[in-house]
C-alpha positions as a printed Julia matrix, in Angstrom:
351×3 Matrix{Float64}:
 -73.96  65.63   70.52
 -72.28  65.84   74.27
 -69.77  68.09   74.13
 -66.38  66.41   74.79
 -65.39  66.89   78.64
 -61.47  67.18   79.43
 -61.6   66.56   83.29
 -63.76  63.13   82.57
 -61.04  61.45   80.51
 -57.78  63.27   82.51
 -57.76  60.3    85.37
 -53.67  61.71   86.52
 -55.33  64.97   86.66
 -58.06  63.73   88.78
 -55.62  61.8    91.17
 -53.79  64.53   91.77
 -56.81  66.53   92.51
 -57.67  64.52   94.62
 -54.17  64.1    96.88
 -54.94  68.27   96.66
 -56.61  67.33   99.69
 -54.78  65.73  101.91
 -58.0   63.51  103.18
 -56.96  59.69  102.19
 -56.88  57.44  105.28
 -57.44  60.88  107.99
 -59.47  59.81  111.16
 -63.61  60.43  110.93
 -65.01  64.02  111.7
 -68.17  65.69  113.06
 -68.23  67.68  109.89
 -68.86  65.22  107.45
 -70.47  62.42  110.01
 -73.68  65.02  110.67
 -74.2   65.21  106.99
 -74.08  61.8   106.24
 -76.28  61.09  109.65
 -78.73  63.52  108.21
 -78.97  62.49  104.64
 -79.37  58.96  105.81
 -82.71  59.81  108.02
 -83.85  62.23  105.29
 -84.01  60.01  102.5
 -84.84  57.24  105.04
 -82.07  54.89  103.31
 -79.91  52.18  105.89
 -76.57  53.35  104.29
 -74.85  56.76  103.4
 -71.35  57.54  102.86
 -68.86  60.44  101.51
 -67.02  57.84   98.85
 -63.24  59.1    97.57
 -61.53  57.06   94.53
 -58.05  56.33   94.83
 -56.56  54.95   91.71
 -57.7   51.33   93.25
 -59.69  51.43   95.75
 -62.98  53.3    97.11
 -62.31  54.88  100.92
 -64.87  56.16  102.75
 -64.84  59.47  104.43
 -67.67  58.81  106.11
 -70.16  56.2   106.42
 -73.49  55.41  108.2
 -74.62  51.77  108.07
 -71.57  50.69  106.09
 -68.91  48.28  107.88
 -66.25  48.19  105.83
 -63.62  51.48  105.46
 -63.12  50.94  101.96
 -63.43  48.62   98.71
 -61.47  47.62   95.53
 -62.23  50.02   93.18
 -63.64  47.85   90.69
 -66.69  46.91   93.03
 -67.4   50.41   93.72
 -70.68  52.05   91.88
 -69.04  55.21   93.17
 -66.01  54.18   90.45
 -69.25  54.77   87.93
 -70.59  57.57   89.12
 -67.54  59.71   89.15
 -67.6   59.2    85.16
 -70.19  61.33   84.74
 -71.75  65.04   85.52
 -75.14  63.43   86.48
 -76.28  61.61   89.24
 -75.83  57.85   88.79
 -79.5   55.79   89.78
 -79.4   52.04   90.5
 -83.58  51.14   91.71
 -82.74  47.56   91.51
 -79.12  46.63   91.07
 -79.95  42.93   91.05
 -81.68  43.27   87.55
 -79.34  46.1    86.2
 -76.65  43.82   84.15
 -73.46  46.66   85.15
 -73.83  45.64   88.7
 -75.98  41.93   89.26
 -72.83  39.91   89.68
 -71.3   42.26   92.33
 -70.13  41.44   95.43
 -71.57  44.05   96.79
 -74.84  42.83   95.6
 -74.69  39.19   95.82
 -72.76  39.59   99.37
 -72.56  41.74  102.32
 -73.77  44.06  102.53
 -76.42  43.33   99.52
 -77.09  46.01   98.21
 -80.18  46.27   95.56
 -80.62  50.39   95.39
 -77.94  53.22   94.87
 -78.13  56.74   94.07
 -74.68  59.26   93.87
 -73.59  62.91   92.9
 -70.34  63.16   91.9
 -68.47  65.23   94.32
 -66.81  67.62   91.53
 -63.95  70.13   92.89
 -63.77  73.47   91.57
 -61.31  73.17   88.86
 -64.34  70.39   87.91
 -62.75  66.83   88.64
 -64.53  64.16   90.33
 -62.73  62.51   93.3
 -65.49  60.6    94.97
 -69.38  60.84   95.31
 -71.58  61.2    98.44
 -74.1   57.64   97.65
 -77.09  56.29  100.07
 -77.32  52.86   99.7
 -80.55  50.13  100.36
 -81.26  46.73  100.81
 -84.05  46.88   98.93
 -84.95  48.06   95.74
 -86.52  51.16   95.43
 -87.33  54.56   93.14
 -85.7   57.78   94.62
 -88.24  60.63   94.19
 -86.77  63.74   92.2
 -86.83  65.63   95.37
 -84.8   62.66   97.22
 -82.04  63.22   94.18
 -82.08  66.97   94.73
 -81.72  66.77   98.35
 -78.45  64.54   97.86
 -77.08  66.94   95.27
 -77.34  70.16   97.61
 -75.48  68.26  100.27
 -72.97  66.67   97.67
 -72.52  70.74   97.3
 -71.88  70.65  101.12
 -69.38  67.95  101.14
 -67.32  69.66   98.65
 -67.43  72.67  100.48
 -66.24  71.11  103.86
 -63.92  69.75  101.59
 -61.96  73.09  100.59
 -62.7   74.31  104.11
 -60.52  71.25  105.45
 -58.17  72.01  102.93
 -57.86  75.9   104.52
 -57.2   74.41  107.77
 -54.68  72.44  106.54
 -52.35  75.13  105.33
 -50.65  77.96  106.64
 -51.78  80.43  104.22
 -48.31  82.51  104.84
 -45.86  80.0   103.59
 -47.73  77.47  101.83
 -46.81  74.78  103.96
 -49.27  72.47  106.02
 -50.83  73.74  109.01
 -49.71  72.19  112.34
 -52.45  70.42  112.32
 -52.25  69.28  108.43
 -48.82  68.05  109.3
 -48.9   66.31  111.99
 -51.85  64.41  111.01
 -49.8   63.61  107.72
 -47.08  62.34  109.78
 -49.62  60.16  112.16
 -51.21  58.28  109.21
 -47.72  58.12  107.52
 -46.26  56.81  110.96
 -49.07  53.86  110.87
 -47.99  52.85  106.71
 -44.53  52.67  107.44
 -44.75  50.89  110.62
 -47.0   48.22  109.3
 -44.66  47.94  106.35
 -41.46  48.17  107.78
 -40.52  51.3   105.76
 -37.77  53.73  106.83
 -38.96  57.39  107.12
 -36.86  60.39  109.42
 -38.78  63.33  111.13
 -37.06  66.26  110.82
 -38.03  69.77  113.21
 -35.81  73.06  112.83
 -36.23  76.28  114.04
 -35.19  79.67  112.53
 -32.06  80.83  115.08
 -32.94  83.94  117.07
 -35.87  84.99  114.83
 -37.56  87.16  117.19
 -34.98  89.98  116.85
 -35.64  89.85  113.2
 -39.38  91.12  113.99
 -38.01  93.09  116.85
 -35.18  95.29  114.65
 -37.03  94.92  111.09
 -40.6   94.54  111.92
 -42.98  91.85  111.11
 -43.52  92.29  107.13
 -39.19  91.75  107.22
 -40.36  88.57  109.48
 -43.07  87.19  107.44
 -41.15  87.59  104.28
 -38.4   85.23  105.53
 -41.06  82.58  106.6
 -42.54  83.06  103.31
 -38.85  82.89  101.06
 -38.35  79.28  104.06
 -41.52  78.03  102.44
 -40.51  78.88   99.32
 -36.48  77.23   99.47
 -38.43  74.24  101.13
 -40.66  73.37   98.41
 -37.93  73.63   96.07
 -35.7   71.1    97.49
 -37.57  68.4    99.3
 -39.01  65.7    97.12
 -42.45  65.71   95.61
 -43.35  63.0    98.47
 -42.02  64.64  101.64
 -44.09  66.48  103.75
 -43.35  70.0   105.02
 -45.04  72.03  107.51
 -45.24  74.63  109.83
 -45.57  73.64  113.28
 -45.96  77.33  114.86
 -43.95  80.97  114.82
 -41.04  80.01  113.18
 -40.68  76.09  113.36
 -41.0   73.71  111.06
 -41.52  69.95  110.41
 -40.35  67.78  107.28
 -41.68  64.32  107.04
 -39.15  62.64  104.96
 -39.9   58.57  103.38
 -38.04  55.84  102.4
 -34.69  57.24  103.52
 -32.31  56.32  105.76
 -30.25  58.88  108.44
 -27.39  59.2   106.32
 -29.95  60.24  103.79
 -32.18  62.58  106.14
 -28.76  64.22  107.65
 -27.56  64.93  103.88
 -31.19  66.7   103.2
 -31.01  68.53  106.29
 -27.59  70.15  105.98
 -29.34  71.3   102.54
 -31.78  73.07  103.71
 -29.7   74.27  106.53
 -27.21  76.01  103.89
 -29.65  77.07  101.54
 -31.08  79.09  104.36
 -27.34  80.4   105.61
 -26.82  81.19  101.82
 -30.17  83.51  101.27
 -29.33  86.79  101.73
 -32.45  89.06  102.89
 -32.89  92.43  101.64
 -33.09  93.88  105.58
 -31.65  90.99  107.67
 -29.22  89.49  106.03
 -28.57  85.66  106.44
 -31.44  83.66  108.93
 -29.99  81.19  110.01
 -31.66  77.33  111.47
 -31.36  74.5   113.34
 -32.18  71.21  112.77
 -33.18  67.81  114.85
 -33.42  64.62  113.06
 -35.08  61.56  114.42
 -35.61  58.03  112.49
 -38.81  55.99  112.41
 -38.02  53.31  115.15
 -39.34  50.03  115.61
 -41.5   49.66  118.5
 -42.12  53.32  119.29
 -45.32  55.26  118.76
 -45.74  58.82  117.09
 -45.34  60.85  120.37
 -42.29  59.38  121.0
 -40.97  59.75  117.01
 -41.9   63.37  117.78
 -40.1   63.75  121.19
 -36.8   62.02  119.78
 -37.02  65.32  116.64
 -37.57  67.66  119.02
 -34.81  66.98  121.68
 -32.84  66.43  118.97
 -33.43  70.27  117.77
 -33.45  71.29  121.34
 -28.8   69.4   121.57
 -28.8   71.73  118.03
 -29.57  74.83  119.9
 -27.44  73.82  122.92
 -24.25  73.38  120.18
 -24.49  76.68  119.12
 -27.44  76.89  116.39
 -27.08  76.23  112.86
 -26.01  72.89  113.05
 -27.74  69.52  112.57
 -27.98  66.96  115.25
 -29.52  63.43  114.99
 -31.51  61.53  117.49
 -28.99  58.71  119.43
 -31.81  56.05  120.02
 -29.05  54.81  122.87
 -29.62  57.3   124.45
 -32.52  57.72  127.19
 -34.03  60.68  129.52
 -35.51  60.45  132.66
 -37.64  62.68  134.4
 -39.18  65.84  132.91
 -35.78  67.39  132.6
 -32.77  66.98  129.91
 -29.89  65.67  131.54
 -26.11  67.27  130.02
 -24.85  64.22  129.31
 -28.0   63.16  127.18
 -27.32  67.08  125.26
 -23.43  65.98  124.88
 -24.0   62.2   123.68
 -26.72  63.7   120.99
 -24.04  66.13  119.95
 -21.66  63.31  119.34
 -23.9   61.92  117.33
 -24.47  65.12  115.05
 -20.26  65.23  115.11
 -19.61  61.88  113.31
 -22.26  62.42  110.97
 -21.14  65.49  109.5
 -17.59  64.32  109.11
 -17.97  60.75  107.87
């Protein structure tokens, strides 16, 4: 009798495991291409991809030989090999009555022969399944199998690598590079479906004379406790990250700038509030910008951080929003641009 197997049955569980990673709808990399590029001419298949199972839909990672970027999940034979510890077989999917009247197999791009490992993460759910895929039907030798699994292994482990990159192991919060890839491939969704979403940068206020009279363990424990107040009061959905030293990015969705001024100034007295054992209050401030219509992420990002840069130019610990009326020229800030942003941050905070 098979013994009864908690992570198999716990599909939330799995989900979440699987947003653990931060990988849905990222751009292609070298990492994962070469394996796929190499399991493909080892096994001598026409298809081989690093499949991930969203709660409808299969999205490829990677993929050699396959056109499309992803499926409904109810075509996928990934969807069935993810319900299991074992590899998942298909020699001729035509005869094999789970998958004969797929569209996968009756269409493009026809397939007749499938084999998959479950790609199983350490705490042992399965969120996708590296597969090679033929045209033709065909028996996979046991060696073929156990030259999948070890790089299934490999997947997995670029994986959790990925997932190291992606955080700033001091504060828990995403790496630069985590975060702004978040906010590219959020910037893409929202503009395609006309949702609102504000990008908000701050900046601890003269932070390096908290290293320079306290030292750098005082320092890195007030990054830490900022990660720490962060995570407590942004929503589950937001995105917050550390952009470098002691700045910081918050991805906020489906909010307007009333909204992503209110959940600034929140943050911005939480952190006035915490009293550090050595240095006292830290103090931030904050730039706001809105997703606009017709703009592209650089810009989004430039309108945040000019906005942080009138904030520091007030006097610090304040909040300023992004005027979209307003427009710079030339490499330099003009005053006026600094004075009409400040304005803006003004009328906010007292309407």
């Amino acid at each position: 009798m098979t013994a009864y197997d908690p992570q198999l049955h716990d599909e939330a569980g799995r989900l979440r495991a699987l947003q653990r990673y931060n990988i849905l709808d990222s751009a292609p990399e070298r990492s994962f291409d070469i394996i796929t590029a190499l399991v493909r001419d080892l096994l001598n298949v026409p298809m081989c991809a690093v499949s991930l199972i969203d709660e409808g839909r299969q999205w490829f990672k990677s993929r050699q030989g396959v056109d499309a970027a992803e499926t409904p999940r109810n075509m996928a034979f990934c969807d069935h090999t993810i319900r299991s510890r074992t590899l998942l077989v298909v020699e001729d999917a035509a005869a094999d009555p789970r998958f004969a009247a797929n569209p996968l197999v009756t269409g493009g791009p026809g397939i007749r022969s499938y084999a998959g490992v479950p790609l199983t993460t350490p705490d042992g759910y399965n969120v996708g399944a590296l597969c090679v895929i033929d045209r033709q039907a065909r028996t996979f030798t046991d060696h073929d199998l156990d030259v999948l699994a070890r790089f299934a292994g490999l997947i997995v482990e670029q994986m959790e690598l990925r997932t190291l990159a992606m955080t700033d192991s001091l504060t828990g919060a995403l790496s630069r590079r985590g975060f702004v890839e978040a906010a590219r491939r959020a910037f893409c969704g929202f503009v395609s479906a006309q949702r609102p979403a504000a990008l908000i940068s701050f900046d601890l206020d003269r932070f390096k004379s908290v290293n320079d009279r306290f030292g750098h363990g005082c320092g890195n424990d007030v990054l830490q406790d900022v990660g720490s107040l962060c995570v407590r009061l942004l929503r589950p959905d937001d995105r917050f990250g550390r952009l470098g030293g002691e700045e910081f990015g918050i991805l906020l969705t489906g909010c307007n700038l009333r909204q992503a001024v209110a959940c600034a100034e929140r943050v911005r007295k939480a952190l006035e509030n915490a009293v550090h054992p050595l240095c006292g209050s830290v103090t931030a401030s904050f730039g706001i910008a809105m997703l606009e219509r017709g703009s592209d992420f650089d810009d989004w990002q430039m309108r945040a951080d000019r906005a942080l840069y009138a904030a520091k130019e007030q006097g610090r610990n304040c909040v300023v929003a992004f005027n979209p009326t307003v427009h710079e020229t030339g490499r330099q800030r003009r005053r006026s641009d600094i004075s009409s942003l400040i304005e803006t941050c003004a009328r906010w905070r007292t309407e």
